[in-house]
N, C-alpha and C positions, 0 to 999 in steps of 0.2 A: 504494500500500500504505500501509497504515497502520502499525500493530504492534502487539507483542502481544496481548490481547485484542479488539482491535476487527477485525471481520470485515467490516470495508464492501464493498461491490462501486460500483467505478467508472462512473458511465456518464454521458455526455453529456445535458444538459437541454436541452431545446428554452426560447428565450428573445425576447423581440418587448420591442423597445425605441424609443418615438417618442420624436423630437424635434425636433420640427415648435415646441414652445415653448423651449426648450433656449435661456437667455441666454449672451451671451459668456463673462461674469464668473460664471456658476454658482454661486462661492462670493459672495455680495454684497460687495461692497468688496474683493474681495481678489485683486485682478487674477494677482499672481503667486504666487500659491498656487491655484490656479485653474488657469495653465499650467504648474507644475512638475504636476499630477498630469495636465493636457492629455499631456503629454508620453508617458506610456503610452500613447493612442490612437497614437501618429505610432512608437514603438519594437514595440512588444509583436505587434503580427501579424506582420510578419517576423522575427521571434523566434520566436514560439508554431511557427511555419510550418515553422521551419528545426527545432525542438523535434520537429516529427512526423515530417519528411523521416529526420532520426537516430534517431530511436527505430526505425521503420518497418526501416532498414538492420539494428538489434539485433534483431531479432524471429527469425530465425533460428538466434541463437547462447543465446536462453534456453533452458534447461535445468530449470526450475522452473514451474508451471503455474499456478502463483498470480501469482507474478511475471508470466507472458505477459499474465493474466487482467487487470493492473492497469497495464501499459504499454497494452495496447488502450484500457483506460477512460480513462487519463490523455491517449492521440492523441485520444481524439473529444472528451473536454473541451477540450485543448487548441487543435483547429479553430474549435469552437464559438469560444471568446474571442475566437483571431482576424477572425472573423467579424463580431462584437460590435464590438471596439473599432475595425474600419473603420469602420463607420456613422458612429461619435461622431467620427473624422477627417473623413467625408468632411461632416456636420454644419458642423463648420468652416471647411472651404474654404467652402461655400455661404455663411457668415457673413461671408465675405471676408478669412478668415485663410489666407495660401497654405502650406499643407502639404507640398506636395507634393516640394522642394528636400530637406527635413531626411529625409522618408520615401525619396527618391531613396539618401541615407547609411546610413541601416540596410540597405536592400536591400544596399548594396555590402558594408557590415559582415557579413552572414547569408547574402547566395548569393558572394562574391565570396572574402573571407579565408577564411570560416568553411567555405565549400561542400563540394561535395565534390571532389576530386583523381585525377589519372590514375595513382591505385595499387593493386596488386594484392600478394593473398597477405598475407604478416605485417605490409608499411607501411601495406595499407590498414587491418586489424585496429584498429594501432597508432594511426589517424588517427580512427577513430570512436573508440576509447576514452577518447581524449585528450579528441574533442567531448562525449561523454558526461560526463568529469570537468568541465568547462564547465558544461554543463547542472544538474549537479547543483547547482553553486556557484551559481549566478542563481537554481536552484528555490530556497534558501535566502534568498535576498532574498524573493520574490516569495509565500512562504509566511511569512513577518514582517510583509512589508508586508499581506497577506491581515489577517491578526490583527489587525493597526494600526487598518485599516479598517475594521475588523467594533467596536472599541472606538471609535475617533476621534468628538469631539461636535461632526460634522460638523454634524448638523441643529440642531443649537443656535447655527449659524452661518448658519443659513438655506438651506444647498447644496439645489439641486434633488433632488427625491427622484427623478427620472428617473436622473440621472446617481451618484446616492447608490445608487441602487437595480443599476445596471452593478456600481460599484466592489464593493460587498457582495456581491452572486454571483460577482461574478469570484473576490475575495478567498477567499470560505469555500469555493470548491473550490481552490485553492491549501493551504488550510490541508487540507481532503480529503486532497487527493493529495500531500501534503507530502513523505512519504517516498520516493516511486517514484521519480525520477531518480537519489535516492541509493543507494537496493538497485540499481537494474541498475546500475549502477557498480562497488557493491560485489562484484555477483555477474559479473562480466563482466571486473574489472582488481581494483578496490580497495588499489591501492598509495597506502599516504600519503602520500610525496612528491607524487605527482600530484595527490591530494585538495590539498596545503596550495599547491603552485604552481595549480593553476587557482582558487583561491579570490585567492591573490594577485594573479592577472590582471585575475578580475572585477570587484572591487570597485571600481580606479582607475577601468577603462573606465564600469562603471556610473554611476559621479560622473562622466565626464564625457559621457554621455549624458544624465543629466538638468542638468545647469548648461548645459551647450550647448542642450538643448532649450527651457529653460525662459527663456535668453536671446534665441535664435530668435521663441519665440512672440510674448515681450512687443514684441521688436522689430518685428512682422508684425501685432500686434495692431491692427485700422484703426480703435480707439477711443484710440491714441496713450497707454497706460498710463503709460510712463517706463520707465525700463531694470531692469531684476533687478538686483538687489543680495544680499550676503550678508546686510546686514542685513532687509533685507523676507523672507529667508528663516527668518530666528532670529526675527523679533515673528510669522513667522504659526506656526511651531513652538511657540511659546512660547504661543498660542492653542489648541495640541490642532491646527492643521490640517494639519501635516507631522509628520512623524517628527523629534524632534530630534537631533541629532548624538550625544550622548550616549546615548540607545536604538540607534542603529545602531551606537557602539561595541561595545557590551552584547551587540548579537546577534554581533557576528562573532564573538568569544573559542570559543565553544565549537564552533566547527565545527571548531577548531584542536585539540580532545582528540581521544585514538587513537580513544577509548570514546563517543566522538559519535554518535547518532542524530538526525535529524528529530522522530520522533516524543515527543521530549521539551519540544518546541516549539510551541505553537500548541492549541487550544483545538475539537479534533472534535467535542462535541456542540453547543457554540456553532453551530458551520461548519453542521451538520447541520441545525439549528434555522432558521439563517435560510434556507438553501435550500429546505426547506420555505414558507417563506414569502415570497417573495420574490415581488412584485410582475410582473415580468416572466417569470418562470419561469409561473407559476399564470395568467398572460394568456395564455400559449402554450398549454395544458393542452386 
């Protein structure tokens, strides 16, 4: 969902992505700024995955048909990424980066804590809603970082337009569907203690999903980079190639107001614009 005036209808894009030329270092010289955003291929499908498996579980308890209309749209966009961002993993491995250890962690993180449980009646209720206040709180990364990307002067850095061209669709249906994790939420629990405690869970674990990932890669990297640093993280920031610590202060404050929406966030005709155009969207066609 979006909000107020905008009427979008959600639906999944068919999308074909080679990378048969796809270099290690993608961004030229910039090894680990390179694998912090690798890192998304190796988290984000068990994630997007465990995203549809709970939504899928809500669909019976919506009550609103707009709403139904835009949790549908946002599981088949959702598959679709998962889908996507295997390839560019399994890309990797082929490059002789082993993947498969750190993706062996998230699976445990999304079918193992996060799964589902042997409960019934009001605790199981109580355990999707919870996942769902989850959800929403990562959908708010994940619709920031959309925007990021959709602005970032990646190509001015030289990044592959193959792998420029994933992040950019991926992102501006993130910016799309921005709002819908947080309406079912809303319309399903919507207690703010639970909004401001799962926002407080996410965030630690997110940081150390990517420091860990991004430590991982460069370590496994079999072009021998050097180790990840804080600093290599703030000089490629500081180039437009990450998000700097300071923008990701910036976004979290307002998730923290009662009067918070999504939709105050991110940039729908942009988002709309490049999906239109997007390279691998329009090869599928």
């Amino acid at each position: 969902m979006t909000s107020g005036d905008e009427q979008l209808v959600l639906h999944a894009r068919n999308v074909r992505f080679g990378w048969a030329a796809l270099p290690v270092h993608w961004i030229p010289g910039e090894p680990q700024a390179t694998h912090t955003v690798n890192v998304l291929h190796l988290a984000l499908p068990e994630g997007e995955r465990w995203f549809v498996e709970v939504f899928k579980q809500a669909l019976p308890l919506i009550r609103d048909e707009r709403l139904r209309a835009d949790v549908l749209g946002f599981i088949g966009q959702e598959a679709v990424h998962a889908e996507a961002h295997d390839g560019a993993a399994a890309h990797l491995e082929a490059a002789g980066v082993r993947v498969r250890p750190f993706v062996a962690q998230m699976e445990w993180l999304f079918r193992k804590l996060l799964g589902d449980r042997a409960l019934t009646g009001r605790a199981a209720e109580e355990w999707l809603v919870e996942r769902l206040g989850i959800i929403a709180a990562i959908e708010h990364y994940t619709a920031f970082l959309g925007q990021w990307v959709l602005d970032a002067p990646l190509e001015q850095a030289g990044a592959d337009p193959v792998m420029l061209d994933l992040l950019r669709w991926h992102g501006a249906e993130e910016v799309e569907h921005r709002a819908v994790a947080f309406d079912l939420f809303m319309h399903l629990d919507g207690r703010y203690t639970r909004r401001v405690r799962s926002m407080a869970a996410v965030t630690p674990v997110l940081a150390w999903v990517f420091a860990r990932g991004t430590r991982y890669l460069m370590r496994n990297d079999p072009t021998r980079p050097g180790r990840a640093s804080l600093g290599g993280y703030r000089r490629a920031a500081k180039r437009g190639l990450l998000p700097t610590g300071r923008e990701l202060l910036r976004e979290i404050r307002p998730y923290f107001r009662k009067t918070y929406h999504p939709s105050e966030t991110g940039n729908t005709e942009q988002a709309v614009a490049y999906l239109a155009s997007s390279p691998a969207a329009r090869a599928a066609e």
